[in-house]
ZAMI-20397 format. One record per residue (C-alpha): residue number from 1; residue in three letters; x, y, z. Coordinates in steps of 0.1 Angstrom, whole numbers. Layout:
<rs>
   seq   type       X       Y       Z
   NUM    Ala       X       Y       Z
...
</rs>
This chain:
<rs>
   seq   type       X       Y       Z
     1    Unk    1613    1375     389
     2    Unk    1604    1362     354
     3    Unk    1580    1381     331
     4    Unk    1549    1353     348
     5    Unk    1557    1364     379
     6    Unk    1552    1402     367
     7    Unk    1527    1404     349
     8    Unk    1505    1389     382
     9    Unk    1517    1414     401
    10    Unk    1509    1443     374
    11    Unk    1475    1431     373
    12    Unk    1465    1409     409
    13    Unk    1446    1439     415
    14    Unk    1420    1429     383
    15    Unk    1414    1394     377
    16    Unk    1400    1397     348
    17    Unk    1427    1406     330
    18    Unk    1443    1376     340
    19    Unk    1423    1357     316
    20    Unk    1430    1373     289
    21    Unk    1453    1353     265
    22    Unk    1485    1376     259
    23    Unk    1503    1343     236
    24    Unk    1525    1338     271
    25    Unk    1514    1302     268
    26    Unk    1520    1297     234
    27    Unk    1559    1286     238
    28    Unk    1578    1257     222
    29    Unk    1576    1221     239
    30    Unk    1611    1230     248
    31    Unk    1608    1265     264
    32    Unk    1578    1253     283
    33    Unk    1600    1224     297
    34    Unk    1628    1253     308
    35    Unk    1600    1276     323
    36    Unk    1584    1242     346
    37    Unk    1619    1234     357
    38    Unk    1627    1272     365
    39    Unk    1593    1277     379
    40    Unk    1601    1246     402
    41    Unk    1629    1267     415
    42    Unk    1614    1286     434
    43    Unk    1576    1272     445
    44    Unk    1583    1269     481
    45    Unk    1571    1237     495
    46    Unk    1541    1255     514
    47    Unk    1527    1263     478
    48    Unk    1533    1222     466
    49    Unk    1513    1216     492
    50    Unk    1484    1238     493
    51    Unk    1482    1232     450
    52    Unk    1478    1193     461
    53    Unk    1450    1205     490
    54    Unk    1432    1224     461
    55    Unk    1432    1191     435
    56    Unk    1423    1170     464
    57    Unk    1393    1193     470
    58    Unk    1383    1197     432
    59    Unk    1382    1160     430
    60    Unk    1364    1157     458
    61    Unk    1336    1184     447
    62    Unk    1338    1163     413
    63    Unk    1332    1128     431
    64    Unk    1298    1141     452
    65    Unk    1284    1160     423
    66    Unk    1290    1132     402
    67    Unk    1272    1109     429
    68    Unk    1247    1133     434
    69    Unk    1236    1138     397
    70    Unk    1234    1094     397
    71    Unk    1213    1097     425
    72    Unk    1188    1121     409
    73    Unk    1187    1102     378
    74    Unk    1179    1076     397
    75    Unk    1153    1087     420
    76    Unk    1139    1104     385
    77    Unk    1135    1070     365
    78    Unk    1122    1055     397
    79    Unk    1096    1082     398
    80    Unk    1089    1079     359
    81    Unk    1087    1039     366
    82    Unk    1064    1038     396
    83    Unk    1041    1061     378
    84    Unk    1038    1041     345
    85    Unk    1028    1013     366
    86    Unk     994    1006     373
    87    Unk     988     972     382
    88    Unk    1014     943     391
    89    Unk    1027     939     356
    90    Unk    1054     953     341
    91    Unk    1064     966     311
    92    Unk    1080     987     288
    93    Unk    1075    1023     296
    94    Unk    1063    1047     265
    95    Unk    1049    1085     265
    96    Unk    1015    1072     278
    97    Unk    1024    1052     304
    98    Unk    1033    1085     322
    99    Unk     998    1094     322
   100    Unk     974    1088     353
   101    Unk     940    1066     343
   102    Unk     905    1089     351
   103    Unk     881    1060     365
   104    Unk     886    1043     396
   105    Unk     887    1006     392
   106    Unk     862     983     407
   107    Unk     874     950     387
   108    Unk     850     947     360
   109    Unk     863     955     328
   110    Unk     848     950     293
   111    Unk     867     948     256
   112    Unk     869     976     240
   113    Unk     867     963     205
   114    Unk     835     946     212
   115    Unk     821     976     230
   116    Unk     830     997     196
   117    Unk     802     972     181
   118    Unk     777     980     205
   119    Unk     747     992     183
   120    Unk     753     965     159
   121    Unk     756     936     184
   122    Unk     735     940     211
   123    Unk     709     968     201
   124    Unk     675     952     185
   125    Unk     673     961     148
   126    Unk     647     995     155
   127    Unk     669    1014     174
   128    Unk     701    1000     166
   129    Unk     707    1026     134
   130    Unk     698    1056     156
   131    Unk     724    1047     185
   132    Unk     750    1038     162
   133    Unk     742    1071     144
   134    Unk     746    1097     172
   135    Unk     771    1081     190
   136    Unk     793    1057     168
   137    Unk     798    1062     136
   138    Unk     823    1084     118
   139    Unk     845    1078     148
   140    Unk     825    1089     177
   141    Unk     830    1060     196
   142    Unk     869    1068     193
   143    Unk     869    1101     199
   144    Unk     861    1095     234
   145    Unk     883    1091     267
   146    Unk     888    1058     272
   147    Unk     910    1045     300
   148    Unk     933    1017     279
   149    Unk     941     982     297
   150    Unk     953     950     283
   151    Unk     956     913     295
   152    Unk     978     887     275
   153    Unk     957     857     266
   154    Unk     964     820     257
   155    Unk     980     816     226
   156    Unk     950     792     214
   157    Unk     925     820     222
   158    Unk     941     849     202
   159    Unk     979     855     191
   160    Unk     974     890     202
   161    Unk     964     910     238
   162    Unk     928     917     245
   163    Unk     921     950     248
   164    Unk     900     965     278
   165    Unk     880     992     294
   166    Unk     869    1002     327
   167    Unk     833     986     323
   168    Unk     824    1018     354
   169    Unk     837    1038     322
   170    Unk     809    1019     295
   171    Unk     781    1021     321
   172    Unk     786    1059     323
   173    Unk     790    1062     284
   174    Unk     751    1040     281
   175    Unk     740    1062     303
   176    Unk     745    1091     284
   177    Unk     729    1073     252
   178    Unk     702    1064     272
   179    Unk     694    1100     285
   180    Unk     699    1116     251
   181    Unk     677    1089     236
   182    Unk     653    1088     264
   183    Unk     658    1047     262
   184    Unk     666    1019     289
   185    Unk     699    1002     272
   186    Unk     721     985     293
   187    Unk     753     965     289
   188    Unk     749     926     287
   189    Unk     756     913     320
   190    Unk     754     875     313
   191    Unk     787     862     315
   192    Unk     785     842     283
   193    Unk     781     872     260
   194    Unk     815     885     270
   195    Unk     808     919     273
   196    Unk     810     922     315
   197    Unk     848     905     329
   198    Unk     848     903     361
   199    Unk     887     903     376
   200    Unk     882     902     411
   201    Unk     896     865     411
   202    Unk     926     854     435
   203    Unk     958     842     415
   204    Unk     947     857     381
   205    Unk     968     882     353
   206    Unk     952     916     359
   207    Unk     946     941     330
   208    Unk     976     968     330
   209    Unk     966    1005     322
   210    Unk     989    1015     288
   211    Unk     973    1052     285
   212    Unk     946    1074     272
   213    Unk     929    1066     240
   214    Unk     913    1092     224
   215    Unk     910    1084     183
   216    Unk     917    1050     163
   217    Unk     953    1059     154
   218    Unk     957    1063     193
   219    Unk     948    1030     202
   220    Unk     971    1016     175
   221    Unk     999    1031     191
   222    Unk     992    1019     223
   223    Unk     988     987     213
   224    Unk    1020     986     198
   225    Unk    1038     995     229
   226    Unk    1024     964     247
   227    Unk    1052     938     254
   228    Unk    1055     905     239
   229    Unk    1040     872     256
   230    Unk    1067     856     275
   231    Unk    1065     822     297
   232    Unk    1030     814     290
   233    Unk    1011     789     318
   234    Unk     979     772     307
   235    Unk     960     761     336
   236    Unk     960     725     345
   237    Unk     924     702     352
   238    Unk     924     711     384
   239    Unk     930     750     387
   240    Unk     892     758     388
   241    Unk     899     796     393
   242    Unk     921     794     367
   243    Unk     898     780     341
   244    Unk     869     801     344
   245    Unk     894     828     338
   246    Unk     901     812     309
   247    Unk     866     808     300
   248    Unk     859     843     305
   249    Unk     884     859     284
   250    Unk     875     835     257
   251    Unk     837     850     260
   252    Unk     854     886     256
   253    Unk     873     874     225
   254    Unk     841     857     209
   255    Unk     824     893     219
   256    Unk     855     909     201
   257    Unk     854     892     164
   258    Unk     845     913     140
   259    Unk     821     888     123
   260    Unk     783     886     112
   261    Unk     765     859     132
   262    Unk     755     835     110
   263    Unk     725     812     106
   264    Unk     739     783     133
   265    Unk     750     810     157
   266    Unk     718     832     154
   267    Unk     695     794     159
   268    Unk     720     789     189
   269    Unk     717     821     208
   270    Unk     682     817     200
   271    Unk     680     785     216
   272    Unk     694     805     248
   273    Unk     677     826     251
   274    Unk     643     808     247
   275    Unk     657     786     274
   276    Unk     661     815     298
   277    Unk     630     829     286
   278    Unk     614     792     294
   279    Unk     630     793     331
   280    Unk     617     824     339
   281    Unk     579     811     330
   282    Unk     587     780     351
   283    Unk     600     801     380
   284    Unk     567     825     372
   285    Unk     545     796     380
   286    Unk     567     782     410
   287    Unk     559     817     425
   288    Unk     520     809     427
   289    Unk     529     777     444
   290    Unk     555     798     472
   291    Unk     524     818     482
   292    Unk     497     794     479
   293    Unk     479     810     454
   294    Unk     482     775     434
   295    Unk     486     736     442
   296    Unk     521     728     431
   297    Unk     507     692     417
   298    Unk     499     719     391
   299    Unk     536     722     378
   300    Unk     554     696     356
   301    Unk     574     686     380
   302    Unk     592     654     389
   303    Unk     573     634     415
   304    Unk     572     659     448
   305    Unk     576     642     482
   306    Unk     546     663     499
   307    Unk     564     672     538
   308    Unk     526     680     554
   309    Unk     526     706     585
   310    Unk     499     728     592
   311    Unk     464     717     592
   312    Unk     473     687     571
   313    Unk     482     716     546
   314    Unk     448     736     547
   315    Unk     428     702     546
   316    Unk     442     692     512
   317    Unk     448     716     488
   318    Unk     430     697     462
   319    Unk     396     701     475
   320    Unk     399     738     467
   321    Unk     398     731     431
   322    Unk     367     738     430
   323    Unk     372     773     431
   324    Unk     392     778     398
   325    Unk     386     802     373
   326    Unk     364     796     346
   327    Unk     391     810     319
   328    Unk     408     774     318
   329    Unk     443     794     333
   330    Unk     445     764     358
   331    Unk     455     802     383
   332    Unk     424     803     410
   333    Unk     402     837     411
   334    Unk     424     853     441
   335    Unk     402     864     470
   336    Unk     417     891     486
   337    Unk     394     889     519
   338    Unk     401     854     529
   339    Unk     434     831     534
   340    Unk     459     815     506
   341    Unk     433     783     493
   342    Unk     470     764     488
   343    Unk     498     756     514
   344    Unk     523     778     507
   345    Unk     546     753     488
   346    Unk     581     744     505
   347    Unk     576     774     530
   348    Unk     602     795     519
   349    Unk     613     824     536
   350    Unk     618     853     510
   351    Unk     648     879     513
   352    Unk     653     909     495
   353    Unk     688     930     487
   354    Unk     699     960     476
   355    Unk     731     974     474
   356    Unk     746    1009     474
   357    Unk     785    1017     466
   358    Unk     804    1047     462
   359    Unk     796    1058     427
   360    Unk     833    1069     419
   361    Unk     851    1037     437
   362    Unk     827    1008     435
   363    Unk     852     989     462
   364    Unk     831    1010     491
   365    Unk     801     994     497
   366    Unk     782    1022     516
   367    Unk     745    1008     523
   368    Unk     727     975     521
   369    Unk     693     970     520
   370    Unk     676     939     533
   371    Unk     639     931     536
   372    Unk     624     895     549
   373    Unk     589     881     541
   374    Unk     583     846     562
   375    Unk     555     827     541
   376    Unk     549     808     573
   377    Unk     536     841     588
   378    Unk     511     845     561
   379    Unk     492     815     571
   380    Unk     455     821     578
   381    Unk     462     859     564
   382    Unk     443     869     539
   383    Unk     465     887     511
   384    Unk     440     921     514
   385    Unk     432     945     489
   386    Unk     469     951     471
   387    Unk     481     927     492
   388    Unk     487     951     519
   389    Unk     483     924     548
   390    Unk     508     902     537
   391    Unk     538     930     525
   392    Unk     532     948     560
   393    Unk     546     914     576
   394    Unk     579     924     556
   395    Unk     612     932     580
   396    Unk     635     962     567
   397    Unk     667     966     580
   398    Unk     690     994     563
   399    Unk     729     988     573
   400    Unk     754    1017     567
   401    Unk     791    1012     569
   402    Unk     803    1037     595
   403    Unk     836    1044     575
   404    Unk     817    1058     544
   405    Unk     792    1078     564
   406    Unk     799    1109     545
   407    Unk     792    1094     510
   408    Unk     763    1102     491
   409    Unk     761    1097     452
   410    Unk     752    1124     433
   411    Unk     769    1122     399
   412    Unk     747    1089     382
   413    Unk     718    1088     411
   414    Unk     706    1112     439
   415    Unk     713    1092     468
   416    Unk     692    1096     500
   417    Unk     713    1072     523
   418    Unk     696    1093     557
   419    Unk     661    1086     543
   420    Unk     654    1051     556
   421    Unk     613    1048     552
   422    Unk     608    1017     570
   423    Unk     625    1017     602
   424    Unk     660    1034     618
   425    Unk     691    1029     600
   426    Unk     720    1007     615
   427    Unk     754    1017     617
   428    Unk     779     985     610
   429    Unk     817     989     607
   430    Unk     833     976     580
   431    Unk     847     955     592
   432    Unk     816     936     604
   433    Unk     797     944     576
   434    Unk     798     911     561
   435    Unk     790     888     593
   436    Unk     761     913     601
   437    Unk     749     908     564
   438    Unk     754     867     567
   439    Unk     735     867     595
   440    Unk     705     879     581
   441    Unk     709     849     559
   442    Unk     707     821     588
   443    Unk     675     816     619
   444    Unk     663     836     628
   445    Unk     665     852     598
   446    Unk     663     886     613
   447    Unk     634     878     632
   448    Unk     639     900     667
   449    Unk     660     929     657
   450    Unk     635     952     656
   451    Unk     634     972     689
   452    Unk     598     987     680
   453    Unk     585     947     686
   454    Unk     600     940     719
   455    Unk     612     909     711
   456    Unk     643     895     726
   457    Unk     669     878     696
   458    Unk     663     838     706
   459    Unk     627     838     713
   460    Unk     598     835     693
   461    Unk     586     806     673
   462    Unk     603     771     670
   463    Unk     604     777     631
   464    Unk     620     812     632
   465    Unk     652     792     644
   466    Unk     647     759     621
   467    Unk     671     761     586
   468    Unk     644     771     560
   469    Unk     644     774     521
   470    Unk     656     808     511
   471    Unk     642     829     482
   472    Unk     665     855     469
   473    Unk     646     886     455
   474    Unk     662     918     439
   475    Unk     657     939     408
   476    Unk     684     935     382
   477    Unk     707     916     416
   478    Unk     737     905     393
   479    Unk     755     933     405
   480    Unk     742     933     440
   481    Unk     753     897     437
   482    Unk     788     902     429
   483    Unk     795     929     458
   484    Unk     778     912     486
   485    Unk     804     880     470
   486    Unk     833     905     472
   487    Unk     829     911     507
   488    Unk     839     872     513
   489    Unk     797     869     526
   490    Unk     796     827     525
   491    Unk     759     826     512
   492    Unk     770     850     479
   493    Unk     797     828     470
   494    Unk     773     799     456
   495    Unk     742     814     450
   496    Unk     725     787     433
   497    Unk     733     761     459
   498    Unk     725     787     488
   499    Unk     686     796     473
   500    Unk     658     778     466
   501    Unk     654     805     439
   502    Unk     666     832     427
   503    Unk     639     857     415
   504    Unk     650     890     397
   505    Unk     620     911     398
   506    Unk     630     935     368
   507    Unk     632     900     345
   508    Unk     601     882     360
   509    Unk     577     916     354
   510    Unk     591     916     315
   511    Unk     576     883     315
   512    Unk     544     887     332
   513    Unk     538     914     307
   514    Unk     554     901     282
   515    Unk     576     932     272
   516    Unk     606     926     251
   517    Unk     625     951     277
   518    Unk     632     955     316
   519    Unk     614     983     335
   520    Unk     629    1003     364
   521    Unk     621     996     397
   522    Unk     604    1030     401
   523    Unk     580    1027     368
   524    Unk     572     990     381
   525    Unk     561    1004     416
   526    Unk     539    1034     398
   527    Unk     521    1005     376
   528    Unk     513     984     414
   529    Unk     500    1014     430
   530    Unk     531    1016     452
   531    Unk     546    1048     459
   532    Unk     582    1044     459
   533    Unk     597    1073     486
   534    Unk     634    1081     485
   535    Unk     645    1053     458
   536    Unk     683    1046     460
   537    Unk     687    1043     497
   538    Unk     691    1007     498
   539    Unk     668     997     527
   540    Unk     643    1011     509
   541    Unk     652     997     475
   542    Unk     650     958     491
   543    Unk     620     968     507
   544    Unk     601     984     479
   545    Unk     614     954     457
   546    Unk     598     926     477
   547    Unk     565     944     480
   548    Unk     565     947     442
   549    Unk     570     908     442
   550    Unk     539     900     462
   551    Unk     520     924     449
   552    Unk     526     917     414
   553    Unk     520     879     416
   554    Unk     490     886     437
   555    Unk     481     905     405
   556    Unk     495     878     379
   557    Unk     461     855     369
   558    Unk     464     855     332
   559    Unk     477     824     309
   560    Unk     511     813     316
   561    Unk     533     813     281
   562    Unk     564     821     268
   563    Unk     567     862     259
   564    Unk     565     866     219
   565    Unk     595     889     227
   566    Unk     615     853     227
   567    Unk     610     853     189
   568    Unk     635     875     167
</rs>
């Protein structure tokens, strides 16, 4: 037994000791040669084979950790991947793109370096220092949350991305100005100004979240971390969804130059908006003729093809000329106790719509509100005093989507979704929610829903299932607009060919007084005499807008003009 063999016995009984380095080891390349040959000598074969079991089973243990540790590195990057990735695109993962963004998205977006120019851009001169000082300058406006995004744009538009925020994430920051300020400001919704961009398009680049941007140096870094341009597609003649992409991002670019307007671009948006301003007069006028308060040979119009009906139109509307004003308005005193002196011009039927989403994921559409007024019904009505004979003809009908039952707002607006004045509510799936709405929009125009009348759907008059000219009435309706179109509802996807007209109520009572700003619906309603009873339940909301409609132009028998507002 050699002095190995020994010392293991000496000590088998403490292992430790075995570790211990006694210089045993330490021998000459040729003594260690003589000790593996002696050693050799006498391992029995049993103890060859069980050393070779014992490698076989180290490398073996080696082999699935090894696996096991690729696997998990794997699953980890995976992980780290899926989580940096918030829209289709990809791209090059950084610190931030591990983070999670705070507002859900509803597809409208605005850029974020022409939001940072707010108060100088698109607040008028009076109030534009006080905004800018409480909430922008000195870095203010940075020093905020914002939820980053970016889109690459053509190369002709800009050699760098444009830069976006949730626009759900401006409206709340406006809303706080406005309640600290006690003011009405509101984001520009015209699709020219660049400041709304609307991404709910099929087949178009979607914004991609890169992180959190809390200061000016933070969205620098961010920025830099967004990946190069690659394989570039401009869209051809004949990709219409495609090019009004491109025109939109190119109105969020113009929105985004950091540049004074000068005199050509001040005289052009001038121009606009006197032209819109000049509209809304015309379509202030048309709405005398719609309820026969005023011939339409009145208007300067193109030469009318007069379609006569009913009592060769009230014995020809000319011989009631005689009862004009003597203020020279060419608007006839309006007699509350007898019938419209005019046919009501083009006999259109008016519908009213208001829409209510979920406040933190403006995808659910939880209410709509629609209310019709059928001028043909009016005929031989007199209007009454506050024109209470004529709105009491309006139909309400208040749809709630059965799935978002449970939602009410409460964060932005106290909504009352339960509190349906006019009427019961009806329950709608949503998956039917946008035939039911459609439907509403074709004869009989819902004409017969109501149980209360007793009226089976079919019946009634000839003209309540003849196609009719449609009016479509809301206050401040882009929005409304743009939801009821998301819901694939045929009649929203052209509104200009699908109405007659289509009246905002917030932007034709700014005319009518001639105020340089919008009103809510509620302060508009307390000036009409109209109490306004759970507001933000959307049945009421379409109901109480198309009574402020008829009520107001009832009302409306001063001198048509342009607003001096018009005039900067």
């Amino acid at each position: 037994m050699d002095r190995t063999a020994r010392l293991k016995l000496l000590f088998s009984e403490d292992e430790s000791l075995l570790q211990i380095n006694t210089g045993l080891n330490a021998v000459s390349t040729s003594d260690s040669k003589a000790a593996e040959e002696a050693s050799l000598t006498v391992v029995t074969q049993e103890e060859v084979q069980s050393e070779k079991d014992d490698k076989d089973l180290e490398s073996k243990t080696k082999l699935e950790e090894t696996a096991e540790g690729l696997a998990k590195s794997t699953v980890q990057e995976t992980d780290e991947c899926n989580a940096s990735m918030q829209t289709p695109e990809t791209r090059d993962s950084s610190t931030h793109s591990q983070e999670e963004p705070s507002t859900p998205l509803d597809g409208f977006f605005c850029p974020l370096m022409a939001m940072s120019r707010y108060p100088y851009k698109f607040v008028r001169k009076e109030l534009s220092q006080t905004v800018a000082s409480r909430f922008f300058d000195g870095g203010k406006f940075w020093q905020r949350v914002w939820d980053l995004y970016y889109v690459h744009v053509s190369p002709q538009l800009s050699p760098r991305p444009l830069l976006l925020v949730p626009a759900a994430q401006v409206r709340k920051f406006v809303q706080e100005i406005n309640r600290e300020l006690e003011v009405t400001l509101s984001i520009p919704e015209e699709s020219e100004m660049g400041m709304i961009l609307d991404f709910n398009l099929d087949g178009v680049p979607q914004p991609t979240f890169i992180g959190k941007c809390t200061s000016r140096e933070t969205k620098d870094e961010l920025e830099a971390t967004i990946p190069p341009r690659t394989n570039y597609e401009p869209p051809t003649d004949m990709d219409e969804a495609h090019l009004a992409y491109e025109q939109m991002i190119e109105y969020g670019i113009n929105a985004s130059k950091n540049k004074s307007r000068g005199k050509a671009s001040k005289a052009k948006k001038q121009q606009i908006r006197l032209q819109a301003e000049t509209e809304l007069v015309q379509t202030r006028k048309k709405m005398h003729c719609y309820l026969g308060l005023q011939s339409y040979h009145s208007l300067d119009l193109p030469e009318l093809i007069d379609e006569r009906s009913w009592e060769e139109k009230r014995n020809d509307d000319c011989s009631t000329a005689q009862s004009l004003d003597d203020s020279d308005t060419g608007i006839p005193r309006l007699d509350t106790n007898n019938p419209a002196m005019f046919s009501f011009w083009k006999e259109p039927v008016f519908i009213s719509v208001d829409v209510e989403c979920n406040e933190r994921c403006h995808e659910q559409v939880t209410e709509v509100g629609i209310s019709t007024l059928d001028t043909v019904d009016l005929v031989g009505i007199p209007p009454g005093e506050n024109a209470e004979n004529w709105t009491s003809r309006i139909r309400s009908r208040h749809l709630r989507v059965r799935e978002y039952g449970h939602i009410i707002n409460r964060q932005y607006v106290s909504g009352c979704p339960g509190s349906f004045e006019f009427g019961e509510s009806e329950w709608v799936s949503k998956g039917k929610l946008a035939d039911v709405v459609q439907a509403c929009f074709q004869p009989p125009y819902s004409f017969g829903i109501e149980d209360t009348d007793g009226v089976q759907l079919g019946s009634g008059p000839e003209y309540k299932h003849q196609q009719r000219n449609l009016i479509l009435v809301g206050h401040n309706t882009s929005m409304d607009v743009k939801y009821l179109a998301s819901l694939g509802i045929p009649v929203f996807e052209n509104v200009r060919t699908a109405f007659l007209e289509h009246i905002d109520t917030a932007e034709l009572y700014r005319i009518i007084r001639s105020e340089a700003n919008q009103r809510s619906l509620a302060s508009i309603l307390g000036e009409l005499g109209i109490i306004g009873w759970n507001l933000h339940n959307a049945g009421n909301d379409a109901r109480y807008t198309l009574e402020a409609l008829v009520r107001m132009i009832c009302r409306d028998t001063g001198e048509v003009s342009v607003a001096a507002s018009t005039v900067e």
